[in-house]
C-alpha positions as CSV (number, residue, x, y, z in Angstrom):
1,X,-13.8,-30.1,1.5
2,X,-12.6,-28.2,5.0
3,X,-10.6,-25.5,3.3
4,X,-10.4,-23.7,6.7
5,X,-8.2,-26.5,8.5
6,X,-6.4,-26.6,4.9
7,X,-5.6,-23.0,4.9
8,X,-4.5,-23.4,8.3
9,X,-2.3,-26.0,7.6
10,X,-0.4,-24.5,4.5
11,X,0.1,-21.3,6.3
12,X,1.6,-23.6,9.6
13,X,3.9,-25.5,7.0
14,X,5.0,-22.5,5.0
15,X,5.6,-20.5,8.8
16,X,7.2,-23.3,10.4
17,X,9.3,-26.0,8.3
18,X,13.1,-25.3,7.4
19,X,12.2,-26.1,3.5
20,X,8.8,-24.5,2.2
21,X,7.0,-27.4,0.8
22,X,6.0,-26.6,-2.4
23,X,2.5,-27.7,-2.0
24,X,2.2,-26.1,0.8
25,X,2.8,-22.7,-0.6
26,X,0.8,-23.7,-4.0
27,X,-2.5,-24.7,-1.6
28,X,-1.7,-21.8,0.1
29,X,-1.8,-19.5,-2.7
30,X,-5.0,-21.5,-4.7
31,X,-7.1,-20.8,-1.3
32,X,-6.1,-17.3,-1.0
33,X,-7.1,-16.5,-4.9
34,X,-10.4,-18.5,-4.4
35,X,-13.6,-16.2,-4.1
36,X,-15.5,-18.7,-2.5
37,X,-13.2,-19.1,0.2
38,X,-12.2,-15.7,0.5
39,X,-15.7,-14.4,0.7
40,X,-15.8,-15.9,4.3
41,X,-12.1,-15.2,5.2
42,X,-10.4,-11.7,4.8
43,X,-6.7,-11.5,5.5
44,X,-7.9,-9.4,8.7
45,X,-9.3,-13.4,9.5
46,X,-5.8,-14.6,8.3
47,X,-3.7,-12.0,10.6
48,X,-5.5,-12.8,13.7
49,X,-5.6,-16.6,13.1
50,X,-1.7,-16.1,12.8
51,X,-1.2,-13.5,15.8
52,X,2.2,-14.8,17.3
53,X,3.8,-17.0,14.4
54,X,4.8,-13.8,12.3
55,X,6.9,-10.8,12.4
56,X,4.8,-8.2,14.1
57,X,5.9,-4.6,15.7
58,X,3.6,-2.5,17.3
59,X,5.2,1.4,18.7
60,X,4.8,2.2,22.2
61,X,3.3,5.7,21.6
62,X,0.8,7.0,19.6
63,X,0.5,10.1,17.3
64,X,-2.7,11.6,20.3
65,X,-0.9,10.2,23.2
66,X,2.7,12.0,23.0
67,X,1.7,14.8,24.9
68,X,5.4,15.7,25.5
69,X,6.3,15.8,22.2
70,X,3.2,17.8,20.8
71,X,4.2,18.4,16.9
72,X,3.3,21.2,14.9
73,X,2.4,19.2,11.9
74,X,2.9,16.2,10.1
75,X,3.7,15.2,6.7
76,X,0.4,14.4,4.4
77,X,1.4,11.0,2.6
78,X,4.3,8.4,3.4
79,X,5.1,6.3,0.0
80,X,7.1,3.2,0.7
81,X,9.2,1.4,-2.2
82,X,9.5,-2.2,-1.0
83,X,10.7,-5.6,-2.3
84,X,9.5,-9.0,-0.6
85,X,12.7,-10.9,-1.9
86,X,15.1,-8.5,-0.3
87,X,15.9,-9.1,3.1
88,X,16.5,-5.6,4.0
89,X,13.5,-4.5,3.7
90,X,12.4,-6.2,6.5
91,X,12.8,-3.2,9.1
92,X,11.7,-0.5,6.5
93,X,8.2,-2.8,5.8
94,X,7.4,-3.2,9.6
95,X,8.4,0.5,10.7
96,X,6.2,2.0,7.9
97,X,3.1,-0.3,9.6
98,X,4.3,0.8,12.7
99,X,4.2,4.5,11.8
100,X,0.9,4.1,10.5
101,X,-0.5,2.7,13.8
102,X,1.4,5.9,15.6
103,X,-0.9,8.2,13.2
104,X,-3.6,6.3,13.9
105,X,-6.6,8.3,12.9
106,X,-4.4,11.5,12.6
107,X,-5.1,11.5,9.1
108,X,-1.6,10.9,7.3
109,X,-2.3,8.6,4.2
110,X,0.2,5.3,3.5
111,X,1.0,3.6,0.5
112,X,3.1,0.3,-0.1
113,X,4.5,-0.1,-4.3
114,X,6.5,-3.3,-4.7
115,X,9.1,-3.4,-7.5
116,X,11.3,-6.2,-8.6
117,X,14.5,-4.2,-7.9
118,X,16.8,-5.4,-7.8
119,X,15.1,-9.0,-6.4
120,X,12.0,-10.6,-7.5
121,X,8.4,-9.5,-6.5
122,X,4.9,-11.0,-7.2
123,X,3.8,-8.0,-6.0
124,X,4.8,-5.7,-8.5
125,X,2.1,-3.6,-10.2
126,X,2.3,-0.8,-13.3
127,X,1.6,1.9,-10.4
128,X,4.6,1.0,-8.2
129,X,6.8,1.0,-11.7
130,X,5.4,4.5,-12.4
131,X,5.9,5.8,-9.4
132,X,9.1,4.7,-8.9
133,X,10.5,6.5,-12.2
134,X,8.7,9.4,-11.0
135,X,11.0,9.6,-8.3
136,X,13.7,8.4,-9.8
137,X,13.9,5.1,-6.9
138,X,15.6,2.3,-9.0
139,X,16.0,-0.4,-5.8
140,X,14.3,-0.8,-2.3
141,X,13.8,-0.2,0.2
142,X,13.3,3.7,-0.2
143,X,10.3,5.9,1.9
144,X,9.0,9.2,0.7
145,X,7.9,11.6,2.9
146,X,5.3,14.3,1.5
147,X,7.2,13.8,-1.9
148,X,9.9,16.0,-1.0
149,X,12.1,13.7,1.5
150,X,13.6,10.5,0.9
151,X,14.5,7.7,3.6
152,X,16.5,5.1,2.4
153,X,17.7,3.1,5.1
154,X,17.1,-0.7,5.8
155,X,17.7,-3.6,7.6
156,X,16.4,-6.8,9.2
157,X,14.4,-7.3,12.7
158,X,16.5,-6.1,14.4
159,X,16.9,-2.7,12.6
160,X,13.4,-2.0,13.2
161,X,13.4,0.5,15.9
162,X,15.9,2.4,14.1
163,X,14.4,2.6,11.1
164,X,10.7,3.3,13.0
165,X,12.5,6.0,14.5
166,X,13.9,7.9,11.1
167,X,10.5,7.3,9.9
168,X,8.7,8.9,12.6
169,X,11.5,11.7,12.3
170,X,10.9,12.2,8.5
171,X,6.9,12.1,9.2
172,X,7.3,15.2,12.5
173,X,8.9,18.3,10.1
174,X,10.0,20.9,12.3
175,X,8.4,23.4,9.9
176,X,5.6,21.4,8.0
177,X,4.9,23.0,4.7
178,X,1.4,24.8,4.8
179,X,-1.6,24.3,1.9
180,X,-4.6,25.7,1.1
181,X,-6.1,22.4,-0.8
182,X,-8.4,19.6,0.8
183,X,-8.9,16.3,-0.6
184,X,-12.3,14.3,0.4
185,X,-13.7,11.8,-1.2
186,X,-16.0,8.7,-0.8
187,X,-16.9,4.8,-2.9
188,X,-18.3,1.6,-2.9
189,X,-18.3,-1.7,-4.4
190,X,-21.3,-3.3,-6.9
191,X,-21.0,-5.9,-9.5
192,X,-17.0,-6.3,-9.4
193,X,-16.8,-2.2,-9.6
194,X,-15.0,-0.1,-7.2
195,X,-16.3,2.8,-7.8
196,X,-16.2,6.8,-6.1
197,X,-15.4,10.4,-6.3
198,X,-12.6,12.3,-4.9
199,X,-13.6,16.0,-4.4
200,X,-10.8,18.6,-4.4
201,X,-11.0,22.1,-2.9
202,X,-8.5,25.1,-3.2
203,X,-7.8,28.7,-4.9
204,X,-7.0,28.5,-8.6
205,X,-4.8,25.7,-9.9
206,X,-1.2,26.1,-11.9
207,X,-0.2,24.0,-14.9
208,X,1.6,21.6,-12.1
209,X,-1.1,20.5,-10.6
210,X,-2.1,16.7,-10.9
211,X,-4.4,14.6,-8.6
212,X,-3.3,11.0,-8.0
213,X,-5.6,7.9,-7.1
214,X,-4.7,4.6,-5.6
215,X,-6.4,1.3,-5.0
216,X,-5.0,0.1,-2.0
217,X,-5.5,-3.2,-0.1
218,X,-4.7,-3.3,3.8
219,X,-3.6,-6.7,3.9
220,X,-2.2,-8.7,1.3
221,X,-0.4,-12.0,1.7
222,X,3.0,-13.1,0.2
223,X,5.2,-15.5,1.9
224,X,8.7,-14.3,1.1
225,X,12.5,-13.7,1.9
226,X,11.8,-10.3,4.0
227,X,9.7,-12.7,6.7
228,X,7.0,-10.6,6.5
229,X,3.6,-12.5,6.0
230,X,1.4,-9.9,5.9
231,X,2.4,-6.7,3.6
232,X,0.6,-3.6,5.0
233,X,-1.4,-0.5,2.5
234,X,0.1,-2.7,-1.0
235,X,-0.5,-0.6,-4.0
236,X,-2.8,-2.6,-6.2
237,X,-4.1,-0.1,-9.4
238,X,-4.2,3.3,-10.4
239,X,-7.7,5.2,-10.5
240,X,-5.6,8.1,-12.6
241,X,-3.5,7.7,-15.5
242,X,0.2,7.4,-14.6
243,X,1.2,11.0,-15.1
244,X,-2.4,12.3,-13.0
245,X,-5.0,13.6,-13.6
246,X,-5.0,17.8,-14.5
247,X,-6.9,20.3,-12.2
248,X,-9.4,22.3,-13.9
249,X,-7.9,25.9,-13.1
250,X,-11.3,27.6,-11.4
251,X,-11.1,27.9,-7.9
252,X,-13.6,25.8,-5.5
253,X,-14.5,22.5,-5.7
254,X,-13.7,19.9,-8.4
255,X,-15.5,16.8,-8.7
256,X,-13.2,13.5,-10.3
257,X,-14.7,10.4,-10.8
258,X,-13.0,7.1,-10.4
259,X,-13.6,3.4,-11.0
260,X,-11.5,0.2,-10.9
261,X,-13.1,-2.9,-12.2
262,X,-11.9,-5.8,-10.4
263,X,-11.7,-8.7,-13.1
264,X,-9.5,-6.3,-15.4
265,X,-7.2,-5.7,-12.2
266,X,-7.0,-9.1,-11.7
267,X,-5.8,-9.7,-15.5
268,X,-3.4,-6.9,-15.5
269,X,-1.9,-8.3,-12.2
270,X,-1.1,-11.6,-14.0
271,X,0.1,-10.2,-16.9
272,X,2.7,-8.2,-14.6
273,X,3.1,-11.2,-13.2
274,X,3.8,-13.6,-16.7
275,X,6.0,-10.3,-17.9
276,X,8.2,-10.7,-14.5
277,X,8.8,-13.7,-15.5
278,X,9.7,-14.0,-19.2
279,X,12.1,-11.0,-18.5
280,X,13.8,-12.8,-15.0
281,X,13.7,-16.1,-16.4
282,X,11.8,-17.1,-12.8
283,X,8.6,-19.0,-11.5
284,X,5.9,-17.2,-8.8
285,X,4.6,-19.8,-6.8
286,X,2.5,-17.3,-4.8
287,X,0.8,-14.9,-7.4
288,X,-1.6,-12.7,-5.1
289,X,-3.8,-11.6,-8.0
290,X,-7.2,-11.5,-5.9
291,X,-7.6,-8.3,-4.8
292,X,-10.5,-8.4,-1.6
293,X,-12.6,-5.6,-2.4
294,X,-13.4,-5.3,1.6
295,X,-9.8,-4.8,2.6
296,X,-9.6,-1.6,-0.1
297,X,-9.4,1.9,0.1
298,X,-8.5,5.0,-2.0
299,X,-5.6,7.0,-1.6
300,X,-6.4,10.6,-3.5
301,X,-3.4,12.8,-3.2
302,X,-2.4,16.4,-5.0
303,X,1.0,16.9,-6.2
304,X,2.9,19.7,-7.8
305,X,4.5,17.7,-10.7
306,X,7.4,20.4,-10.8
307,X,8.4,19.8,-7.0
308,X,6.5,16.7,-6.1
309,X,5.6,18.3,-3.0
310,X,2.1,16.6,-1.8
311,X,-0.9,19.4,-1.3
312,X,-3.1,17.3,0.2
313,X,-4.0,13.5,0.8
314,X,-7.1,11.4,2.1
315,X,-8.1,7.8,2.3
316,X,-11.0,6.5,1.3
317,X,-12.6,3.7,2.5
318,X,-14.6,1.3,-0.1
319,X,-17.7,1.2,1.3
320,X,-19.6,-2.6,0.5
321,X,-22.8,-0.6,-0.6
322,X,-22.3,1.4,-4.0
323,X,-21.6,5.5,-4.4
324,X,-25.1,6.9,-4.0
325,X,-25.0,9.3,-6.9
């Protein structure tokens, strides 16, 4: 009946002791899934509660604040293909939170996939398999800069600064790509339904066209072999079918519609989940299928299919009041 000092407790055993206690990560998991519970505590709650006791790294400068190094321009989206179970992505899962918090509000969109490749992940999800064969990524770790540039290197703790800093390389292009397209958008939650439209404005639109949606959650928790407790921008669903959505060719301003219901979501997670598992012959003991709809956001991005260069990218916070229409 105190499932504050119980959550407290699980997360102290599963942080501290040599040998996870099962229990410990099962009560864990049960309170995190509970809608009750989480209601009343956000993973925002959970990462401030834990401030000290996990793997954290924070970069000394800051996209506004390097006045030295003024850039140009900056890519529009960072993708990041991670794997919980895989020790080396350690480095590449803290540098990409860590190059989000040097954008700050620069405006440079973030999105974590998880794929069981080539370890186990109960984070996997049919949008981080699609867009891994997209770009053809069969393991992690593997960051994608603007579609076009691809940085696979990894590592443990101690990598981190040197994997921050081909991050933040990959993000500053000497000569960023120019585009004519904005992306804007705005939603809300109501009855279980995330729900919004993305608005896209450019010239007339080619054949390659597609616009991309993704429900993202800021924080989700999964204990795990990388060390990292808290996993940063996690790809949760797709708004758009796999292969986009098609822009109308008219110029202006086109309006898409978008909606993720929650209880489906929450199915299709545990079915990825169950599929994981017939196929690896393995067990989650943690199965993050709760998805907090106040820790959400949209990521709406435009990308030339032929190239998979990105156009344009915004995110979109989930407002707790509904779209006005």
């Amino acid at each position: 009946g105190r499932p504050m000092r119980a959550w407290s407790r699980f997360a102290q055993a599963v942080l501290t002791d040599d040998e996870v206690p099962p229990g410990a990560l099962l009560g864990l998991d049960r309170l995190n899934r509970d809608a009750a519970f989480r209601a009343s505590f956000s993973m925002a709650d959970a990462e401030e509660l834990l401030e000290g006791r996990t793997l954290e790294f924070h970069p000394a400068d800051r996209f506004e604040a390097d006045a030295q190094e003024k850039p140009t321009g900056r890519v529009r989206l960072v993708e990041l293909f991670s794997c919980v179970d895989l020790p080396d992505t350690t480095a590449p899962e803290l540098a990409f939170r860590g190059l989000a918090e040097y954008f700050g509000d620069a405006g440079v969109g973030f999105i974590q996939y998880h794929l069981t490749s080539p370890a186990t992940d109960p984070l996997i999800t049919a949008v981080s398999e699609a867009r891994a064969r997209f770009y053809g990524v069969a393991e992690a770790p593997a960051a994608i800069f603007d579609g076009e540039t691809s940085v696979g290197v990894g590592g443990s703790a101690r990598d981190i600064d040197a994997v921050y800093r081909a991050y933040r390389k990959a993000a500053l292009p000497e000569k960023p790509a120019e585009s004519v397209w904005q992306v804007a958008g705005r939603a809300g939650v109501s009855g279980g339904v995330i729900a919004g439209t993305i608005e896209l404005t450019g010239p007339q639109a080619g054949s390659d066209l597609r616009l991309h949606v993704v429900l993202c959650e800021r924080l989700v928790m999964a204990p795990s072999a990388n060390g990292v407790f808290m996993h940063f921008q996690v790809a949760r669903a797709a708004a758009t079918p796999p292969e986009g959505l098609a822009v109308p060719e008219t110029g202006g301003t086109r309006q898409f519609p978008v909606e993720v219901r929650l209880a489906e979501l929450a199915k299709a997670l545990e079915a990825a989940l169950q599929r994981d598992e017939e196929v690896k012959n393995v067990e989650y003991q943690v199965r993050p299928t709760f998805v907090d709809p106040s820790a959400c956001n949209l990521v709406a991005f435009l990308q030339d299919s032929s190239t998979k260069r990105i156009l344009a990218a915004v995110t979109v916070d989930v407002s707790s009041a509904p779209q006005e229409p």
